[in-house]
MARKOL-796374 format. One line per field, with one value per residue (C-alpha): residue number from 0; residue in one letter; chain; x, y, z. Coordinates in Angstrom, 3 decimals, always signed. Last residue first. Layout:
# MARKOL-796374
num = [NUM | ...]
residu = [A | ...]
chaine = [A | ...]
c1 = [X | ...]
c2 = [Y | ...]
c3 = [Z | ...]
This chain:
# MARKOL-796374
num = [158 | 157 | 156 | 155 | 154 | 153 | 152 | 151 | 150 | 149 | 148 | 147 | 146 | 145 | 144 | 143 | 142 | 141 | 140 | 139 | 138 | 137 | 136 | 135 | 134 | 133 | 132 | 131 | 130 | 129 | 128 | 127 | 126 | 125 | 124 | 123 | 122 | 121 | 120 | 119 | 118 | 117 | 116 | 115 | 114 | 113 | 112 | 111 | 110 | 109 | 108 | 107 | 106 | 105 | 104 | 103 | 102 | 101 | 100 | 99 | 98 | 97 | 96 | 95 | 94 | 93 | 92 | 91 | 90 | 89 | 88 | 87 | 86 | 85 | 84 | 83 | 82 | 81 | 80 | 79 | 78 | 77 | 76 | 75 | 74 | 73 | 72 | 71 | 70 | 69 | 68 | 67 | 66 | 65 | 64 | 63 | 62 | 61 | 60 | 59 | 58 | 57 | 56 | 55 | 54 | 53 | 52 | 51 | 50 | 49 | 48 | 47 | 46 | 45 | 44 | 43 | 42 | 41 | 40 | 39 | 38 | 37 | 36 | 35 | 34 | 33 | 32 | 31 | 30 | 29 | 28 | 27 | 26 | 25 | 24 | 23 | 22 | 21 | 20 | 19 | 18 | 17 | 16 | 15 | 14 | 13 | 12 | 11 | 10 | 9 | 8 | 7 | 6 | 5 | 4 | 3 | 2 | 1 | 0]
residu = [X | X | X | X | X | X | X | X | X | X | X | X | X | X | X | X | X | X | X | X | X | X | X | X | X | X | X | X | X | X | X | X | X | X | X | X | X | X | X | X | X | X | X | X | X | X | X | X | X | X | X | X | X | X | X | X | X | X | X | X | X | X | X | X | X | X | X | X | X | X | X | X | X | X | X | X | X | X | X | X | X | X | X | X | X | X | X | X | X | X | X | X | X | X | X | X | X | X | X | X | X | X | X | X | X | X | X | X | X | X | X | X | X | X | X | X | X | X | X | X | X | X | X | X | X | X | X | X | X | X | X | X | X | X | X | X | X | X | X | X | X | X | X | X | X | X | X | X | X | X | X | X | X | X | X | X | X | X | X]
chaine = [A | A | A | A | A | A | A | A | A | A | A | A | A | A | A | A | A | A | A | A | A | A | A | A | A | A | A | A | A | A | A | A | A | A | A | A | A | A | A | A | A | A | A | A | A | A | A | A | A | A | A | A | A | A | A | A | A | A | A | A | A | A | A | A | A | A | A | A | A | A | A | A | A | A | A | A | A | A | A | A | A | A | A | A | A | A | A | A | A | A | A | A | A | A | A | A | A | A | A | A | A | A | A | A | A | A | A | A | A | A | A | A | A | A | A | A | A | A | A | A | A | A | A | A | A | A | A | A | A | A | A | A | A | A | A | A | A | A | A | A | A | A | A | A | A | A | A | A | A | A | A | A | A | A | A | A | A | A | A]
c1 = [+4.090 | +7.907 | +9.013 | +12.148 | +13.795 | +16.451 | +18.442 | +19.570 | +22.523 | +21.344 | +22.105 | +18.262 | +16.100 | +16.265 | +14.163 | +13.738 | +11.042 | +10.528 | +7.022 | +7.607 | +4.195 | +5.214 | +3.170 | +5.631 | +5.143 | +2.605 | +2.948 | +5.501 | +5.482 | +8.017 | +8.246 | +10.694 | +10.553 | +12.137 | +13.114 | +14.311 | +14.724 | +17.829 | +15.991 | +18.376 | +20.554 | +17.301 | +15.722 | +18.922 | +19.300 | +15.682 | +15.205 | +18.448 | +17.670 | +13.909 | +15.828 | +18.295 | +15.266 | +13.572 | +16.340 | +18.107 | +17.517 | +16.533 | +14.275 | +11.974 | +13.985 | +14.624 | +11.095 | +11.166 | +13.518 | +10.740 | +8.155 | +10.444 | +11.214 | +7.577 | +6.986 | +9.392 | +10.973 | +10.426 | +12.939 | +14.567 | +13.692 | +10.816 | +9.437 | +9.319 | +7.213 | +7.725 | +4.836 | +5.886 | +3.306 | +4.910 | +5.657 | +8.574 | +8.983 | +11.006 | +14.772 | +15.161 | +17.838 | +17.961 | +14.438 | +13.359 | +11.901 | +8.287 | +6.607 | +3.217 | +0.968 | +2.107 | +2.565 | +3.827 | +3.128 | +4.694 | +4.730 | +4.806 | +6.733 | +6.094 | +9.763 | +8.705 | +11.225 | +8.798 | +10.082 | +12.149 | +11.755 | +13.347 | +14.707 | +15.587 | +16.915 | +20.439 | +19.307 | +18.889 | +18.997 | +20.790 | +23.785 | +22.091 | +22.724 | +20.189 | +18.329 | +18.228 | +15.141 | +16.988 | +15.853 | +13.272 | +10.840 | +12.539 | +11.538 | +7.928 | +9.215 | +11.143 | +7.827 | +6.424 | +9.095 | +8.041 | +9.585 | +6.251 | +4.149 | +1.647 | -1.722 | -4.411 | -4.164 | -1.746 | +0.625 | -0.796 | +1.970 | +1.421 | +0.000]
c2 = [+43.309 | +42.698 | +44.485 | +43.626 | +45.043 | +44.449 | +45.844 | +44.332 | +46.662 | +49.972 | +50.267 | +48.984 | +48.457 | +44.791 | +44.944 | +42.726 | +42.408 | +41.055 | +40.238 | +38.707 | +38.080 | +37.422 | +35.868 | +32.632 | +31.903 | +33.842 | +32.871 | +33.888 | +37.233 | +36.761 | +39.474 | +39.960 | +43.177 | +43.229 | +45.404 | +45.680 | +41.813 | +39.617 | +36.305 | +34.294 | +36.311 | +38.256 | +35.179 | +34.078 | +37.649 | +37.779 | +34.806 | +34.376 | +38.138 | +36.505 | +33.522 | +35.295 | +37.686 | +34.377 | +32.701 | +29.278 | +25.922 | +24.210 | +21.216 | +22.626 | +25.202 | +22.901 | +23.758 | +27.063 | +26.043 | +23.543 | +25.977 | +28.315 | +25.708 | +25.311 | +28.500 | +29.604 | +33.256 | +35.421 | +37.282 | +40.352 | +42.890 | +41.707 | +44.081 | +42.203 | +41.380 | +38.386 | +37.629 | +34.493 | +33.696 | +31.863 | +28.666 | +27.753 | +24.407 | +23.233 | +22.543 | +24.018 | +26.203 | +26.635 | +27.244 | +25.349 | +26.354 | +26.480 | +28.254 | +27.249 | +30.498 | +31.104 | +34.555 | +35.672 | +39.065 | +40.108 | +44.025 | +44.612 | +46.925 | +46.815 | +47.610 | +45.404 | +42.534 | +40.602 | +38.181 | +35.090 | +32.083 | +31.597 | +28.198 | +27.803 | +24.731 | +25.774 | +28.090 | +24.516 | +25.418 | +22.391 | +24.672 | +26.553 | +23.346 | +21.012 | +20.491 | +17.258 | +17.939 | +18.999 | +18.089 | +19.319 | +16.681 | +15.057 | +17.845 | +16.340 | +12.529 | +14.120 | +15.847 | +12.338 | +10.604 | +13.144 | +16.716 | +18.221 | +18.732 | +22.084 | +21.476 | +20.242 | +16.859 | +14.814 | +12.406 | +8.660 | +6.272 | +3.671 | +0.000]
c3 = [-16.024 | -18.076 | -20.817 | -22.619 | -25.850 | -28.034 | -31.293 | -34.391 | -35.318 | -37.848 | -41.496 | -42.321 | -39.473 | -37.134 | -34.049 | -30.859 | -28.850 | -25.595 | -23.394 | -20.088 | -17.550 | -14.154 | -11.856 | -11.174 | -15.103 | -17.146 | -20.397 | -23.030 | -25.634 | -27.942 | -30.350 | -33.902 | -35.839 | -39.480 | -41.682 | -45.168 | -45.320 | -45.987 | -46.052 | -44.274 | -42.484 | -41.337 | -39.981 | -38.083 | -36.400 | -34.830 | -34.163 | -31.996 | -30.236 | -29.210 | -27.890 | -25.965 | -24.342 | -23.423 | -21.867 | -23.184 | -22.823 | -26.100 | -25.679 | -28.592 | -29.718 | -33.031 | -33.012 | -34.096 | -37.388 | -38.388 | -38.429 | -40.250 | -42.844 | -43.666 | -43.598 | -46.307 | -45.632 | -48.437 | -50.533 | -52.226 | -50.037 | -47.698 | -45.147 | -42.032 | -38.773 | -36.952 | -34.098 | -31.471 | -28.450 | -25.788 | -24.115 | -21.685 | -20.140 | -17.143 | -17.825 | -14.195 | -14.885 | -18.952 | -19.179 | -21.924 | -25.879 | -27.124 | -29.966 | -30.373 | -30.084 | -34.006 | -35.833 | -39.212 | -40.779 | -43.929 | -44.167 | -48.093 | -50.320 | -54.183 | -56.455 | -59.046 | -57.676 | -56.635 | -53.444 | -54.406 | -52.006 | -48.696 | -46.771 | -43.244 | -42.585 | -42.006 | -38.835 | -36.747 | -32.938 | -31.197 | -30.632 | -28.341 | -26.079 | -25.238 | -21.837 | -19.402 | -16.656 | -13.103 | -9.669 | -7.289 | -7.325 | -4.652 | -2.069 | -2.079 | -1.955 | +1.774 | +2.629 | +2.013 | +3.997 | +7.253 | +7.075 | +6.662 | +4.153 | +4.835 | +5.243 | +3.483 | +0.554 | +3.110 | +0.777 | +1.638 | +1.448 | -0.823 | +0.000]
């Protein structure tokens, strides 16, 4: 017969407050280095001189906090102004989940994005935001913006 954990009150140091503290321990994470840029793929963009503001969002992104190896999920909009080309969804959706088991920080992550997307399509402009969930109360939004002739740049708000 198991040991019955008590459902009210606090645990205490009995073996059940002992399983209780055993939960604390470390999931396995990957290295930055697991992040796949190479599959990324673009496709020509009219060259009649048009500008458009692509708009690409997905509630699914998901990488690991690189502590606790506990999950991370959040909201990812890319906004760009194409120059010469397009970024292929297909490869994009495979490039945001070789963050799937990935430990790194939000703000990192949204920086990553931001500078492997415009390597590989070479936009005008683009802005990158990763807005995760609520974890410990605290609601993290970052974005990170790429203009022409200027550095990527970075930005964090937290409420």
């Amino acid at each position: 017969m198991s040991e019955e954990i008590p459902l009210v009150g606090a645990i205490d140091e009995t073996r059940a407050g002992a399983r209780y503290r055993a939960l604390d321990r470390e999931l396995p994470t990957r290295g930055v280095e697991a992040i796949d840029a190479g599959c990324l793929l673009t496709f020509p963009y009219p060259a009649d001189g048009s500008r458009q503001e692509v708009t690409i969002d997905t509630d699914e992104f998901t990488a690991v906090c690189p502590w606790t190896g506990l999950p991370d999920y959040g909201t990812l909009v890319v906004r760009y102004t194409p120059d010469r080309a397009c970024l292929e969804l297909k490869s994009l959706k495979y490039y945001l989940l070789s963050y799937r088991d990935v430990g790194i920080v939000q703000e990192h992550a949204t920086d990553r994005i931001l500078r492997d997307l415009v390597v590989a399509c070479r936009s005008r402009r683009m802005t990158v935001t990763l807005d995760y969930k609520v974890r410990g109360g605290l609601h993290t939004v970052t974005t990170a913006t790429h203009e022409p002739d200027e550095p990527a740049t970075a930005t964090a708000t937290a409420g």
